[in-house]
C-alpha positions in Angstrom: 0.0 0.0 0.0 1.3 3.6 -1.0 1.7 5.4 2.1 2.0 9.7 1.1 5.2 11.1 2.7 5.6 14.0 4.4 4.8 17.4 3.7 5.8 20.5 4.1 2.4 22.4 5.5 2.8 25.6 6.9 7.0 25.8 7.7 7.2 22.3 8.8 7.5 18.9 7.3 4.2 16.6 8.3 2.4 13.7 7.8 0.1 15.3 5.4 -2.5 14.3 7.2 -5.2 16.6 8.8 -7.6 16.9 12.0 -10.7 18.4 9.9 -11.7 21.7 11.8 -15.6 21.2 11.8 -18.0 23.9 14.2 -18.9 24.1 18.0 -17.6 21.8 20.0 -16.3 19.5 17.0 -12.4 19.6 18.0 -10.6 21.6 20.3 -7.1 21.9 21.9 -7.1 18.5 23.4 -8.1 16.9 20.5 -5.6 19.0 17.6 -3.0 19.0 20.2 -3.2 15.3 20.3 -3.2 15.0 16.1 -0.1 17.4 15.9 1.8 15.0 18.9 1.4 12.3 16.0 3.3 14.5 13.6 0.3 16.1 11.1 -1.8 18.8 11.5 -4.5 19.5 14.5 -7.4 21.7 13.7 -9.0 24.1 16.5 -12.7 24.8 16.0 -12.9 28.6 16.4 -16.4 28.6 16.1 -17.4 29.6 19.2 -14.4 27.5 21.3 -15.0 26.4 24.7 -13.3 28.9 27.1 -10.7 27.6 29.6 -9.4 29.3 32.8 -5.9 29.1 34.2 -6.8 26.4 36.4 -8.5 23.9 33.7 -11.6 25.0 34.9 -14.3 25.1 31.6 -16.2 28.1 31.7 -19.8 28.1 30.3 -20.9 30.2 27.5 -23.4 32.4 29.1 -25.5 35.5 28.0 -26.3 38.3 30.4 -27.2 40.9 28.0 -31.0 41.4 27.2 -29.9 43.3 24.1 -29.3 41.4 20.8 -26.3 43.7 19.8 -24.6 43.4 23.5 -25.2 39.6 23.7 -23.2 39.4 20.0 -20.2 40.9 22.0 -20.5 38.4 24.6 -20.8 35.9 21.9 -17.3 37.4 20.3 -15.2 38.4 23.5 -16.1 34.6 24.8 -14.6 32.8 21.3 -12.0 35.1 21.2 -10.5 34.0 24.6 -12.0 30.2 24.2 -9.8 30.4 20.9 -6.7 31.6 22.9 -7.2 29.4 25.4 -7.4 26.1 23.1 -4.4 27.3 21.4 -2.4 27.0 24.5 -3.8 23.7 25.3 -2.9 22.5 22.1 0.7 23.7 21.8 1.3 22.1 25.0 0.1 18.6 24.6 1.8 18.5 20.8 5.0 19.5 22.3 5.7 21.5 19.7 5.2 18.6 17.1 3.6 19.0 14.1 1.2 22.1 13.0 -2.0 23.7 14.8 -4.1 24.9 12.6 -7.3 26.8 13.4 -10.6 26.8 11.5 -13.5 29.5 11.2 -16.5 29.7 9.6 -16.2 32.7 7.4 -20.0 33.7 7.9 -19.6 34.0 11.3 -20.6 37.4 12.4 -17.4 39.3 13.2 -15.2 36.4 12.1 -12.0 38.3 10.5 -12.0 39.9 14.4 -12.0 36.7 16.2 -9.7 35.3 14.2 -7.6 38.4 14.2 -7.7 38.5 18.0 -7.3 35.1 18.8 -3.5 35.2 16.5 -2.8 38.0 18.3 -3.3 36.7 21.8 -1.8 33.1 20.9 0.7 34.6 18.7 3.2 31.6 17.9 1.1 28.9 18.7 -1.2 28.5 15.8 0.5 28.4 12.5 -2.4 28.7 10.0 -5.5 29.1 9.7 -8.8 27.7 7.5 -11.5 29.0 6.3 -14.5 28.2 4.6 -18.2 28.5 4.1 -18.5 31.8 1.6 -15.1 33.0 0.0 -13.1 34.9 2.4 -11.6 37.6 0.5 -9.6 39.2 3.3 -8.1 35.4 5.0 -4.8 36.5 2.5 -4.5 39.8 4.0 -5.0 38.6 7.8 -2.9 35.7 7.8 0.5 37.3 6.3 0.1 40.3 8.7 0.2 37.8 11.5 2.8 36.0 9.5 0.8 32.3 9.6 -0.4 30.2 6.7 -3.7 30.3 5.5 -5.9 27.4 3.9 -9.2 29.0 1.8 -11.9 26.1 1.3 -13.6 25.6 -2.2 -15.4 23.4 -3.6 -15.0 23.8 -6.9 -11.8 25.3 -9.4 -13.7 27.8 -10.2 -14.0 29.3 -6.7 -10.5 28.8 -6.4 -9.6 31.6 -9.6 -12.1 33.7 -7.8 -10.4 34.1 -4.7 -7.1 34.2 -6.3 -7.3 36.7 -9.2 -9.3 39.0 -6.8 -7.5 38.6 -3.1 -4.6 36.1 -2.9 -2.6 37.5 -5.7 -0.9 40.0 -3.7 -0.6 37.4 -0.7 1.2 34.3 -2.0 4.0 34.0 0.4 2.0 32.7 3.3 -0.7 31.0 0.8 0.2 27.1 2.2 -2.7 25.2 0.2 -6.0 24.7 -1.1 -8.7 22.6 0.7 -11.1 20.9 -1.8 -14.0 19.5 0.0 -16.0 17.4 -1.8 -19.6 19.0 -2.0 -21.5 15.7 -1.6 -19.3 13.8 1.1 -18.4 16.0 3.6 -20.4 16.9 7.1 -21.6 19.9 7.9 -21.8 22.6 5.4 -21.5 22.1 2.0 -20.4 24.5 -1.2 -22.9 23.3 -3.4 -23.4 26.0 -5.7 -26.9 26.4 -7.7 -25.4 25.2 -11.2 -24.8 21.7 -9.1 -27.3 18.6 -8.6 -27.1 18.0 -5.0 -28.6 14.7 -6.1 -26.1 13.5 -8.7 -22.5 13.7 -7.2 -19.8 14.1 -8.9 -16.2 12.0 -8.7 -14.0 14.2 -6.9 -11.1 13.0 -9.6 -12.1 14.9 -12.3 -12.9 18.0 -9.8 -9.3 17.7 -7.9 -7.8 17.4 -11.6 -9.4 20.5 -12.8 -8.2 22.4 -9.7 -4.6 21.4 -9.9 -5.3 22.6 -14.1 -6.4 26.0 -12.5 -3.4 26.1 -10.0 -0.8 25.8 -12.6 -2.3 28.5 -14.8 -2.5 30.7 -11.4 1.1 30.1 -11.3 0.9 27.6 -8.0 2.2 24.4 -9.3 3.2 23.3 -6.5 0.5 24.0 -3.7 -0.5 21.3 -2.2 -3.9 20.2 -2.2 -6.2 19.1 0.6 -8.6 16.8 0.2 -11.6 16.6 2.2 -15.2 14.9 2.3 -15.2 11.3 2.2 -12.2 10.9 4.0 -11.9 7.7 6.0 -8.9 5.5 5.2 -6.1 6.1 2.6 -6.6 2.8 0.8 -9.4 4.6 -0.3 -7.4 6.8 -2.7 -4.2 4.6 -3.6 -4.8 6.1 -7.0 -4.3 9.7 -6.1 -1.2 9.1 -3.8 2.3 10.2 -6.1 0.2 11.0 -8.9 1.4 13.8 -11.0 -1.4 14.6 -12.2 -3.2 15.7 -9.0 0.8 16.5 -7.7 1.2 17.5 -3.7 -1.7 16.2 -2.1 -3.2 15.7 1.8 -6.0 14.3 3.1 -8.4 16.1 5.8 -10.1 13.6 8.2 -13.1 15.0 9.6 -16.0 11.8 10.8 -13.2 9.6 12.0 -11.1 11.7 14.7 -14.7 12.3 15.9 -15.0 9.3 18.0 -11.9 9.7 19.8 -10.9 9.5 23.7 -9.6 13.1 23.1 -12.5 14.4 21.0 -14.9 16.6 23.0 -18.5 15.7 21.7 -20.5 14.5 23.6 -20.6 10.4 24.9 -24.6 10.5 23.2 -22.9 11.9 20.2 -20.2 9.3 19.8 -23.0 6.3 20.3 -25.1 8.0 17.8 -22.4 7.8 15.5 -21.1 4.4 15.6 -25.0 2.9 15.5 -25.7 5.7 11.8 -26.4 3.3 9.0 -25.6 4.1 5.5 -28.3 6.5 3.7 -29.1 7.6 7.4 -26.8 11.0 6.4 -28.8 13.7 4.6 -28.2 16.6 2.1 -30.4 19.1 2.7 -30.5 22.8 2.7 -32.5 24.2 6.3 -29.2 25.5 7.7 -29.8 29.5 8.0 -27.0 29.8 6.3 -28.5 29.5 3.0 -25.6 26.8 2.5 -26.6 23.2 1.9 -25.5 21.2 5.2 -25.4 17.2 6.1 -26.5 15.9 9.0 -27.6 12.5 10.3 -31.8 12.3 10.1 -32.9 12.2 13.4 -36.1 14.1 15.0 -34.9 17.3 14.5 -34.5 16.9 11.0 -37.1 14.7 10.4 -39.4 17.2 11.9 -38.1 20.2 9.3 -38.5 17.7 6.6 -42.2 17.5 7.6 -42.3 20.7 8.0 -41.5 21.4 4.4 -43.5 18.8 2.8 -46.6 20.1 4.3 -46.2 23.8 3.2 -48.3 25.7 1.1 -48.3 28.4 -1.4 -50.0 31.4 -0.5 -51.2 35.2 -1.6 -52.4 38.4 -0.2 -54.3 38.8 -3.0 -56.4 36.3 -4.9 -54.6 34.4 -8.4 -56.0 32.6 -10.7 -55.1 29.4 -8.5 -55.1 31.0 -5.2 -58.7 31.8 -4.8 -59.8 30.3 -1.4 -59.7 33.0 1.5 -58.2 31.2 4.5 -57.6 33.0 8.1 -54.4 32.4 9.4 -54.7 34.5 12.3 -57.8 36.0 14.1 -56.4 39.3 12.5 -55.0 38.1 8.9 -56.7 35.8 6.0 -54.8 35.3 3.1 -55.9 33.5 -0.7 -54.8 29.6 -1.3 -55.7 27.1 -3.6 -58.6 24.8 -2.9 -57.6 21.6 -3.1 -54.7 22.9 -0.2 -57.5 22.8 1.8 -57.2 19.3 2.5 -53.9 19.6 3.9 -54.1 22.6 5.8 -57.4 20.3 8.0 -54.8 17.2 8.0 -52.5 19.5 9.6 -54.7 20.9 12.1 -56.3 17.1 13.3 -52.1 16.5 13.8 -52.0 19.4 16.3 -50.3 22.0 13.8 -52.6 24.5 14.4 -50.0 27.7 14.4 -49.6 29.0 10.9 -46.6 31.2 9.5 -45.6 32.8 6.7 -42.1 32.2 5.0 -40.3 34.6 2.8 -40.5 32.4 -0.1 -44.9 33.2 0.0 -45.6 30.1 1.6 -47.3 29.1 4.7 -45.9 26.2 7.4 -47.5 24.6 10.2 -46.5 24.1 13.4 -47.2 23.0 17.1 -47.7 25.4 19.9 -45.0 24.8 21.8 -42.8 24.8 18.3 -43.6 28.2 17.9 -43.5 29.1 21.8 -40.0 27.5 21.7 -39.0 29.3 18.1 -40.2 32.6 19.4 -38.0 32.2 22.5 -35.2 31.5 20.9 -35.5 34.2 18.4 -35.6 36.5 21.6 -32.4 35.1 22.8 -30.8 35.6 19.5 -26.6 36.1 20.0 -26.0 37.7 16.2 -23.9 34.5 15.5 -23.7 34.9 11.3 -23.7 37.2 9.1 -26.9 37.2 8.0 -29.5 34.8 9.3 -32.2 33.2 7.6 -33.9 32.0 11.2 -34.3 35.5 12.9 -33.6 37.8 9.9 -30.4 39.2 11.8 -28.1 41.0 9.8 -24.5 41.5 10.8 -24.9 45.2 8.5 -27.8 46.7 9.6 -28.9 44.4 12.6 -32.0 43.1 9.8 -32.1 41.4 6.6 -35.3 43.1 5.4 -36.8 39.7 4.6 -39.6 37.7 6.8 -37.4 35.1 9.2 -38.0 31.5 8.0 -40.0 29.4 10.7 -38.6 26.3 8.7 -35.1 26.9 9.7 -33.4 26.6 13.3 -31.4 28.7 15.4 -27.9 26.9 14.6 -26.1 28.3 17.7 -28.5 26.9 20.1 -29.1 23.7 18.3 -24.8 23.0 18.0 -24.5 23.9 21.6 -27.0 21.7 22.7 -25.7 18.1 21.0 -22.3 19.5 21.6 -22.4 19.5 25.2 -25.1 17.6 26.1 -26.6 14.0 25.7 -29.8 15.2 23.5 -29.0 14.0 20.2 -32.2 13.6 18.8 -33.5 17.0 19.0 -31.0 18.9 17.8 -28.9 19.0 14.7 -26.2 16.3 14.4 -23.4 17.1 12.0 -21.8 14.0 10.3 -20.2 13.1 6.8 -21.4 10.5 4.7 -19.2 8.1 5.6 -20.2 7.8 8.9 -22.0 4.4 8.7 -18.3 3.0 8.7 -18.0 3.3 12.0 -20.1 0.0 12.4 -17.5 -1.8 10.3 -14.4 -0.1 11.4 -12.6 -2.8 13.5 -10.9 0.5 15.4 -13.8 0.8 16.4 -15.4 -2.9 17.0 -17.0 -3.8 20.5 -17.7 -0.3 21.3 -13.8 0.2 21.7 -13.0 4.3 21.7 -9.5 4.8 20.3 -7.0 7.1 21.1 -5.8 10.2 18.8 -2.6 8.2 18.7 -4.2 4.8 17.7 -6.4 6.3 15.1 -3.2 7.9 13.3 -1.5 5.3 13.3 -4.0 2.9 11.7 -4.7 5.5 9.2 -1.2 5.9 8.6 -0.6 2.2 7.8 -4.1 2.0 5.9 -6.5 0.7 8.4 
């Protein structure tokens, strides 16, 4: 079996081999430190790190605020000292082994600041950083003032030129490599973009081989290339290892290092996990990201799916097919078509009986205490992205403008929840589509939890 050798990944030579970075709670200093002690590269989630005191001590994430905009700087100042204080953790358990990398959502609200402030106040401990979901233009620019590597995450070639021809250009020193993840394998988000089928994947050959096409005519023959999505075991992809036509290549593990001793999600989590069965991971696009996410179909997601596939067209004003005046409120009737009728009663005699409008002119159905717990949560709203399709926050001008859509979820209370806590049914659970390998994985047989250290070194010799 072809074994990659090492690689040189941001000033060091490593086992090309990466901790993925994944969102709240999905690796931390504990975990990356771990990965770098085995000679690749650990990933620190900097999406909303847990905060650690001198001591050890975890300290919660808490809001005092009763003001949206003064909650989001609670939100901020906590990641930006749970970021610094993962970093330490890290760089003392590698002992100064390997690379610690650290990853951030790019559409987190106020990322470029966290990520800023968390080099600064770890300033030689992390040595690059990753970024993904949306193209982050400035990642160039932050990363070489702070003189660490930076890692921009595409799924496509195209995206790729983008970011280069209008950003990177002027910031290739500290440009250490491309992450391709595959749109319709990895967990979590996904860079689907609306000329793809999320239904009919496509082999991530011919999409790596196209980006390392683009790379040469950009002038980078020699960036290396991370693969990610579908990541499990390297015997997997004997035919991309020393093959010059897809040149220096590593591989992102992201599922795997998930079920670790040293990961922190949670013990329900881990179970969960190892008892998925294949086609239990789905594509789907609720995330209020507007992004296309994969997560394992539990009750949380089998309740938006519901949700969905009971919604109706509506109209303020009557259509040619929307002619039957229907109250949806003691104070609001709007026009739908007739034979919806039938659906909207089926709803009702299944206890659905709150109806609400979406911004795309339909109307969804749900329970009382769905929209008693939606409306809470709305009210307790941090300002975690951008923009947000679940409360209509807007990072710009505190509001999108647009109706918030009741067949979404608040994403920050939903990843807090399964990530420190046993409830994994009602909340969104992050996984890639290899995750039903676990059941097979004879790591992981008889309910055995490996260590960082035995994990790496199966992969490594292509187990």
């Amino acid at each position: 079996m072809k074994i990659p050798g090492k690689l040189k990944i941001s000033g060091a030579e490593v086992y090309p081999l990466i901790e993925g970075g994944k969102g709240i709670n999905g690796t931390d200093g504990k975990s990356s430190g771990a990965w770098a002690k085995e000679g690749g590269v650990g990933t620190i989630s900097m999406v909303s790190p847990t905060k650690v005191d001198a001591n050890g001590i975890i300290i919660p994430e808490v809001f005092c605020e009763t003001i949206r905009e003064k909650r989001h700087r609670e939100m901020v100042e906590y990641a930006i000292q749970g970021g610094i204080s993962q970093a330490r953790i890290a760089h003392e358990i590698s002992g100064n082994n390997g690379r610690i990398h650290i990853n951030m959502l790019w559409e987190m609200a106020d990322s470029e600041e966290v990520i800023i402030r968390v080099l600064e106040g770890a300033k030689n401990l992390i040595h690059g950083v990753t970024c993904g979901a949306g193209l982050p233009y400035n990642l160039g620019a932050i990363a070489s003032e702070h003189n660490v590597y930076y890692y921009p995450i595409v799924s496509s070639a195209r995206a790729m030129a983008i970011l280069w021809k209008r950003s990177y250009r002027k910031y290739p020193d500290y440009l250490g490599g491309v992450v391709y993840e595959d749109p319709w394998l990895a967990g979590g988000h996904n860079g689907l973009s609306n000329a793809e089928n999320p239904l009919q994947p496509e082999r991530p050959y011919e999409r790596l081989i196209e980006l390392r096409r683009t790379l040469i005519e950009l002038g980078l023959p020699e960036l290396p290339i991370i693969i990610a999505g579908g990541v499990w075991s390297l015997n997997d992809w004997q035919d991309y290892i020393d093959n010059p036509e897809l040149g220096n290549i590593a591989f992102q593990f992201g599922t795997r290092p998930m079920i670790t001793q040293e990961s922190p999600i949670s013990d329900a989590w881990k179970k969960l996990m190892i008892n998925t069965q294949k086609g239990d991971v789905i594509l789907q696009k609720f995330s209020p990201t507007g992004f296309y996410s994969s997560a394992i179909k539990n009750k949380f997601l089998s309740n938006l799916i519901r949700r969905k596939s009971a919604e109706i067209p509506y109209s303020n004003e009557a259509t040619n097919e929307l002619t039957l005046l229907f109250p949806i409120s003691p104070i609001k009737s709007v026009h739908i078509k007739p034979a919806d009728k039938i659906k909207v009663e089926e709803q009702y005699n299944e206890g659905y009986t709150i109806i609400k409008e979406t911004p795309d002119s339909t109307l969804v159905f749900l329970t009382p205490d769905e929209w008693s717990e939606m409306q809470k949560q709305r009210s307790e709203c941090v300002g975690c992205l951008s923009q947000c399709q679940y409360s209509g926050w807007s990072r710009a001008n505190g509001n999108t403008g647009k109706i918030p859509d009741p067949r979404t979820y608040c994403i920050h209370h939903t990843l807090m929840d399964i990530g420190h806590g046993d409830d994994v049914q009602n909340n969104l659970a992050f996984a890639g589509h290899n995750v039903y390998r676990f059941a097979t994985d004879p790591l992981f047989a008889n309910n055995h939890i490996p260590t960082v250290h035995e994990l790496f070194q199966a992969i490594l010799h292509g187990r």
